[in-house]
C-alpha positions as CSV (number, residue, x, y, z in Angstrom):
1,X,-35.2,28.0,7.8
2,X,-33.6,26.1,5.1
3,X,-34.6,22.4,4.5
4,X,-32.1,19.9,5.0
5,X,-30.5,17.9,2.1
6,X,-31.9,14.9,1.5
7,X,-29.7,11.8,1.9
8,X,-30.2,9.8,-1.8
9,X,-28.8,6.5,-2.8
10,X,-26.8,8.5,-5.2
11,X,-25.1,9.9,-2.3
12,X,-24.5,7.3,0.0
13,X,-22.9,5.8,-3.2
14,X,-20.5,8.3,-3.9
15,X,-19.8,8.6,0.1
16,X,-19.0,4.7,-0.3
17,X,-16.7,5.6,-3.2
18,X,-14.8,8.5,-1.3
19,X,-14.2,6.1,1.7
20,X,-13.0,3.4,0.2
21,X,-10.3,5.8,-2.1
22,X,-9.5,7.6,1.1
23,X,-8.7,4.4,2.9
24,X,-6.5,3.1,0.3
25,X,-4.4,6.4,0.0
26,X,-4.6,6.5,3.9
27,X,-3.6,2.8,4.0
28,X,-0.6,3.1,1.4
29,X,0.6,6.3,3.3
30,X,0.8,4.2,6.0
31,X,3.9,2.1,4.5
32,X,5.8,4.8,3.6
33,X,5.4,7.0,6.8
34,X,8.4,5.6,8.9
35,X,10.6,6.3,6.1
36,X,11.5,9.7,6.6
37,X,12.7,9.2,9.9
38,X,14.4,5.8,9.5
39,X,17.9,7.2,9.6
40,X,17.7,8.6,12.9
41,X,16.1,5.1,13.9
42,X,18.4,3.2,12.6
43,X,21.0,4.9,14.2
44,X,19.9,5.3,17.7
45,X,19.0,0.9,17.3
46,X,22.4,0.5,15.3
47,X,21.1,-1.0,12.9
48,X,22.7,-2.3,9.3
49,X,21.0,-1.6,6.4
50,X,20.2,-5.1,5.8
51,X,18.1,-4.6,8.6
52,X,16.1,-1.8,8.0
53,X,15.6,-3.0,4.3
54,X,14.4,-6.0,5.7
55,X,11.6,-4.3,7.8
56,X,10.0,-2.6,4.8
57,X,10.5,-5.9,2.7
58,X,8.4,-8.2,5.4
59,X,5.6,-6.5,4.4
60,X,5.3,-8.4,1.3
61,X,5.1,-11.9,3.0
62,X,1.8,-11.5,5.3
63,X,0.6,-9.3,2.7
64,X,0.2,-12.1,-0.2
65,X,-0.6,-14.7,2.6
66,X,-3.8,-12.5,3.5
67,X,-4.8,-11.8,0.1
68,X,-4.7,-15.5,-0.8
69,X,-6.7,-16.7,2.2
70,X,-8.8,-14.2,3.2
71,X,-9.2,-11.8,0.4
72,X,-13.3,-13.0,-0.5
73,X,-14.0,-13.0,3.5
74,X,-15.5,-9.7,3.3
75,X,-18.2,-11.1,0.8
76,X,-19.3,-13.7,3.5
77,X,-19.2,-11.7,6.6
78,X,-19.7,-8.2,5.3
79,X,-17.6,-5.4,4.0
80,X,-17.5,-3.1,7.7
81,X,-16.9,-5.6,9.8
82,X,-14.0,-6.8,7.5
83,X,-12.7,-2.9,7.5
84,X,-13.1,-2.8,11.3
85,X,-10.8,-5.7,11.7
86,X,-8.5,-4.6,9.4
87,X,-8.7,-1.1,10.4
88,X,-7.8,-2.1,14.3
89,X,-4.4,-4.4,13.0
90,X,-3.7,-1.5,11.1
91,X,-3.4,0.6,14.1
92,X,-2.1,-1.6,16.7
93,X,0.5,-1.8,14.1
94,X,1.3,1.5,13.9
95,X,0.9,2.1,17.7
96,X,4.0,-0.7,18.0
97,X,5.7,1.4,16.0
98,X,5.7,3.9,18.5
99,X,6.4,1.8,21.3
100,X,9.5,0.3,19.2
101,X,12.8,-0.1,20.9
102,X,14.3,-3.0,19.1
103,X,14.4,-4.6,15.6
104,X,12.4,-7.5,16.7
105,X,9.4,-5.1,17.9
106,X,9.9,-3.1,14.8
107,X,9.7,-6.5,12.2
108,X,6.8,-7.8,13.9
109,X,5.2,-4.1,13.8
110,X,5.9,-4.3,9.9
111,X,4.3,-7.6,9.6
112,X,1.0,-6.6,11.4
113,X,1.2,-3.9,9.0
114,X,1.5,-6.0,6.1
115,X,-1.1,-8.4,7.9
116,X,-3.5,-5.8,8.1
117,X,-3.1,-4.5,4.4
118,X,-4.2,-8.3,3.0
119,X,-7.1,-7.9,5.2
120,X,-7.8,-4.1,3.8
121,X,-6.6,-4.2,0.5
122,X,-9.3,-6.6,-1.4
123,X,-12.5,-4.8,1.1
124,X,-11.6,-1.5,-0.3
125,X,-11.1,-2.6,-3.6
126,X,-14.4,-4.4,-3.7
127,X,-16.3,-1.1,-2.0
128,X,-14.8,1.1,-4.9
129,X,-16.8,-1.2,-7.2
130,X,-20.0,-1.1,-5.2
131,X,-20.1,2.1,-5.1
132,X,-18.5,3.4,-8.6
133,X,-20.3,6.3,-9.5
134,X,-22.7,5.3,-12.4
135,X,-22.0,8.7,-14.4
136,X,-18.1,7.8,-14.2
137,X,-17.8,4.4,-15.1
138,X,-14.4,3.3,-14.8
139,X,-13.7,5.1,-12.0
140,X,-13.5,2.2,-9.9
141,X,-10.1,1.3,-12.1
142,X,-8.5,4.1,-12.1
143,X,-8.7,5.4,-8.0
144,X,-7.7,0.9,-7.6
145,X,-4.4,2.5,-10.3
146,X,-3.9,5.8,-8.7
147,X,-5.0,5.9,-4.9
148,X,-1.8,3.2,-3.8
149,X,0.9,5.1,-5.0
150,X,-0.4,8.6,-4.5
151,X,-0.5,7.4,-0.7
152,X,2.6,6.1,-1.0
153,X,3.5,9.1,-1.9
154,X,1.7,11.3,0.4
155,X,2.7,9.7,3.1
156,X,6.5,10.3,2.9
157,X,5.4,14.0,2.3
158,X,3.6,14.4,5.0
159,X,5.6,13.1,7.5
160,X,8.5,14.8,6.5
161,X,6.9,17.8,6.4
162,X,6.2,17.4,9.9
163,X,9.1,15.9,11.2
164,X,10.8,19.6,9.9
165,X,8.4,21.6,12.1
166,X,9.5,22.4,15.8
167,X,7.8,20.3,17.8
168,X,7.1,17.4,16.1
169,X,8.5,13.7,16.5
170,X,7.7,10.8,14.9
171,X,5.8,9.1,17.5
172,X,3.0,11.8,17.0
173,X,2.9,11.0,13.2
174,X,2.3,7.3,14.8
175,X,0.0,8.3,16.9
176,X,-1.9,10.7,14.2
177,X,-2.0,7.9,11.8
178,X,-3.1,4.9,14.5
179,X,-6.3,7.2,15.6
180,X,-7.6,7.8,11.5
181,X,-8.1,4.0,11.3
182,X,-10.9,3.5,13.6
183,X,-12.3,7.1,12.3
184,X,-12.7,5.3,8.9
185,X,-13.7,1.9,10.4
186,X,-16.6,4.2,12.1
187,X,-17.6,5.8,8.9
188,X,-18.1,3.0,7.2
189,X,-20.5,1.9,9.1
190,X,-22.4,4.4,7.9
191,X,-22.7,3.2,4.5
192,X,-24.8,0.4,2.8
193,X,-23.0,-2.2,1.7
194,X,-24.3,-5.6,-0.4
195,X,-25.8,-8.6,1.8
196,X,-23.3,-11.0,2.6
197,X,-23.0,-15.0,1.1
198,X,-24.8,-17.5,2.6
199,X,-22.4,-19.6,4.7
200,X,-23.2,-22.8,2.2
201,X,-23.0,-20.8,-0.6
202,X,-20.1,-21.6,-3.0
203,X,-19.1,-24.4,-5.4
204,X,-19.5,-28.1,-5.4
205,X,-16.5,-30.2,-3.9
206,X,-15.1,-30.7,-7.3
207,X,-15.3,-27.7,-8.8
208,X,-13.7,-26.4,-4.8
209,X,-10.4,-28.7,-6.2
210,X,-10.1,-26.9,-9.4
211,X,-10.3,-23.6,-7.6
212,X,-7.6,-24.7,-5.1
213,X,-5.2,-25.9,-8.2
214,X,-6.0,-22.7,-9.8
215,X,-5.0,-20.7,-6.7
216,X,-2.1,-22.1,-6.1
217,X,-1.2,-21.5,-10.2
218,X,-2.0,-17.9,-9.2
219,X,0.4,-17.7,-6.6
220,X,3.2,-18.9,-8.3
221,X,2.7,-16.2,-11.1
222,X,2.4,-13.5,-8.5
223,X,4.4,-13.9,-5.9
224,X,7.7,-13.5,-7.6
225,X,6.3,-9.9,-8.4
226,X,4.8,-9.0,-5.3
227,X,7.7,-9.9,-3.2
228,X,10.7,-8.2,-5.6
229,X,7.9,-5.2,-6.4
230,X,7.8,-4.7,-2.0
231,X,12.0,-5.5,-1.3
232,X,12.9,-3.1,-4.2
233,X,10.5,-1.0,-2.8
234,X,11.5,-1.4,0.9
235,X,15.3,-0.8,0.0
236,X,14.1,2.9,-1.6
237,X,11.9,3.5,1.5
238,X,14.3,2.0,3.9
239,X,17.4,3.6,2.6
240,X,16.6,6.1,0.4
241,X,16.4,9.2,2.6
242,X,20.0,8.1,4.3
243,X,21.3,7.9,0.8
244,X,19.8,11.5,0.0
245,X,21.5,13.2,3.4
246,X,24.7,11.3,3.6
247,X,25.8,11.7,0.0
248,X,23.9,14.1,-1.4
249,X,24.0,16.1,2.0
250,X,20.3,17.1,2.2
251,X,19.6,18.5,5.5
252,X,16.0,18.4,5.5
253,X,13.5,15.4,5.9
254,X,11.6,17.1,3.4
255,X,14.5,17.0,1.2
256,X,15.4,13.6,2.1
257,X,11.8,12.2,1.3
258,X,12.4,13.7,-1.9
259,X,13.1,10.4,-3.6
260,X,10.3,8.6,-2.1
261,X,8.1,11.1,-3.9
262,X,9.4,10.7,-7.4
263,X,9.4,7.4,-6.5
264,X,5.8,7.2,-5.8
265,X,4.9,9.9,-8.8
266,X,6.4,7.9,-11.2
267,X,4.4,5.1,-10.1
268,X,1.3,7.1,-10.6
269,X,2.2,8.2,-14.3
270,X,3.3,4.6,-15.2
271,X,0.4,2.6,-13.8
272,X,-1.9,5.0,-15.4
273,X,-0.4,4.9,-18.9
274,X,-0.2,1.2,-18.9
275,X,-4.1,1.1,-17.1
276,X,-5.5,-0.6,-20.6
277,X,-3.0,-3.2,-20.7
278,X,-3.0,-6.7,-19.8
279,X,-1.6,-7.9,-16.3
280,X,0.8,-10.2,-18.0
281,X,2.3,-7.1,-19.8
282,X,1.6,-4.6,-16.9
283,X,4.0,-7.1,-14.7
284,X,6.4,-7.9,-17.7
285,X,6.8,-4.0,-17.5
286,X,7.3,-3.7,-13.9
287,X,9.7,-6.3,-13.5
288,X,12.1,-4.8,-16.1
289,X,11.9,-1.4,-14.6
290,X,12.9,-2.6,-11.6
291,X,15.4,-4.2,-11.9
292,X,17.0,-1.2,-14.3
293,X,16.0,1.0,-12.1
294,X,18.4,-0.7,-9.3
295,X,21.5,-1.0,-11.8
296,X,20.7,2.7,-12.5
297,X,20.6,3.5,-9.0
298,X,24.2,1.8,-8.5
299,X,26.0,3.6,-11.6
300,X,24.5,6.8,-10.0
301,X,26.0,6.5,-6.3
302,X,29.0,5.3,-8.1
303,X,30.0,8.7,-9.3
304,X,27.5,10.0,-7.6
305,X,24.7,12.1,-8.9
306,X,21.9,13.3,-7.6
307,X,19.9,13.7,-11.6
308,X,21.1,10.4,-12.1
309,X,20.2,9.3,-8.8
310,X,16.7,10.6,-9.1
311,X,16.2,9.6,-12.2
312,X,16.7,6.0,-11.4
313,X,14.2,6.2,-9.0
314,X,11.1,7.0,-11.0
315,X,12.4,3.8,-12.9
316,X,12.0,2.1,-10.1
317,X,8.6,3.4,-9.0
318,X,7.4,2.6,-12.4
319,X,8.6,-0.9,-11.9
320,X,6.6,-0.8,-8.4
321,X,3.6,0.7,-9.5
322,X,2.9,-1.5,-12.7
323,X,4.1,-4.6,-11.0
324,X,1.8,-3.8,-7.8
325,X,-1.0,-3.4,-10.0
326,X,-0.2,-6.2,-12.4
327,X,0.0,-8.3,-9.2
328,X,-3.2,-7.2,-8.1
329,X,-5.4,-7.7,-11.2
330,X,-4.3,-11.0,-11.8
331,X,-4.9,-12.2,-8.0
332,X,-7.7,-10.3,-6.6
333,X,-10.5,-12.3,-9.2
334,X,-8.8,-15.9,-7.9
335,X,-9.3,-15.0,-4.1
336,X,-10.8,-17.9,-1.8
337,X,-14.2,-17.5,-2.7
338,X,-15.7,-20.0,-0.4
């Protein structure tokens, strides 16, 4: 009979690690799921594309407003139970996505998404740095650089691929997604975690007012680049795989997810290249390439081709992914900490 394997701190740690990567890909899939089928929803709601643009865009809003005011809560009432409530938003989100039937259902669905990522985004960010594996320092970096926009990523490829077998609708990619959530929410409550704050803990009343006046220097730097980094972003997920199947006449949603891919690759390649840089050039960079990666994309549909068209949309997933991360190491250190 053979002995079972010992369950070591070393373990646990990496098991930490792997959750919290796996929830951040699984969370930025999330965001880009609806896109493949977005056409056909559109259609059947009659929607313009201001609207549908407008869905992916709200994102940003609750996003940033999360992050600013309760990004440290997981430090004061514990990493799980911070996940758990996150993890739930996330899928009622996704389980009104479902149920969706008008634009209004399908913006506030969006929001709770966006809600939901605030919530997630700092708790899995902080559990990659418990839990960094002590023979790969740095890891905890890169997988915060890579695991975003390879979910991105992943999750447009996924549900395409899907959504091209017989059988297979988008309200069971909903559903699919809304049940791994609490399946990761359970897990994690399987790992050790640090002890939380003390409720009194925290800074005097004074040095409380020069964190507040510091927070709200952050916000002004970031929230430019959040907000143009998720409508750029929302207008390629939104309207991206319509652009790919009306002109480009791909009959597919594999094919039509296409750009959402490159967009999402390029992201990867960018944000790792520029990973030693400073935010302030990280965001610098972003913001350039996306706003030339939107001319591009005009001067491309205005002839039209599809190299050109493609091309201009790893610009703007470099923009996104440097800008994103940019955005992200500049606010997640200035996060309410009491």
């Amino acid at each position: 009979m053979t002995a079972a394997t010992p369950v070591t701190p070393a373990t646990r740690a990496r098991g930490g690690f792997c959750l919290a990567v796996t929830g951040t890909v699984v969370l930025m899939a999330a965001a880009s799921a609806p896109s493949p089928f977005y056409p056909q929803l559109t259609e059947q709601l009659q929607l313009p594309p201001v609207a549908t643009t407008l869905i992916f865009a709200i994102y940003a809003i609750p996003l940033l407003l999360a992050l600013l005011t309760l990004g440290s809560l997981s430090d004061r009432v514990g990493r799980r139970g911070i996940l758990t409530v996150g993890s739930v938003a996330l899928s009622v989100s996704l389980l009104m996505f479902w149920a969706a039937d008008s634009f209004l259902l399908l913006l506030a669905a969006r929001a709770l998404q966006g809600l939901a990522a605030g919530l997630l985004v700092p708790v899995l960010n902080a559990m990659m740095v418990d839990h960094e594996p002590s023979r790969w320092l740095g890891a905890a970096a890169l997988a915060n650089t890579v695991a975003p926009m390879a979910g991105l990523g992943l999750g447009a490829l996924t549900a395409a691929g899907l959504l091209d077998l017989p059988g297979i609708d988008a309200g069971t990619i909903f559903l699919l997604l809304a049940a791994v959530f609490p399946l990761l929410a359970a897990t994690a409550w399987t790992i050790p975690t640090p002890p939380v704050l003390p409720g009194d803990a925290g800074p005097d009343p004074r040095a409380r007012r020069v964190s507040a006046a510091t927070r709200r220097r952050i916000i002004v730097s970031v929230a430019p680049a959040i907000i143009a980094g998720w409508v750029t972003n929302g207008l390629f997920l939104a309207l991206g795989p319509g652009i790919i199947a009306t002109r480009f006449h791909a009959d597919t949603y594999l094919h039509q997810a296409g750009s959402i891919i490159i967009l999402a690759a390029a992201g990867v390649v960018a944000a790792t290249a520029l990973q030693g840089a400073t935010a302030r050039r990280i965001s610098v960079f972003g913001a350039v390439s996306l706003g030339a990666g939107t001319v591009l994309s005009l001067a491309a549909l205005a002839v039209p081709t599809l190299p050109g068209y493609l091309a201009s949309v790893a610009v703007v997933g470099a923009g996104f992914g440097t800008a994103f991360m940019g955005a992200m190491r500049t606010l997640l250190p200035h996060v309410d900490p009491g």
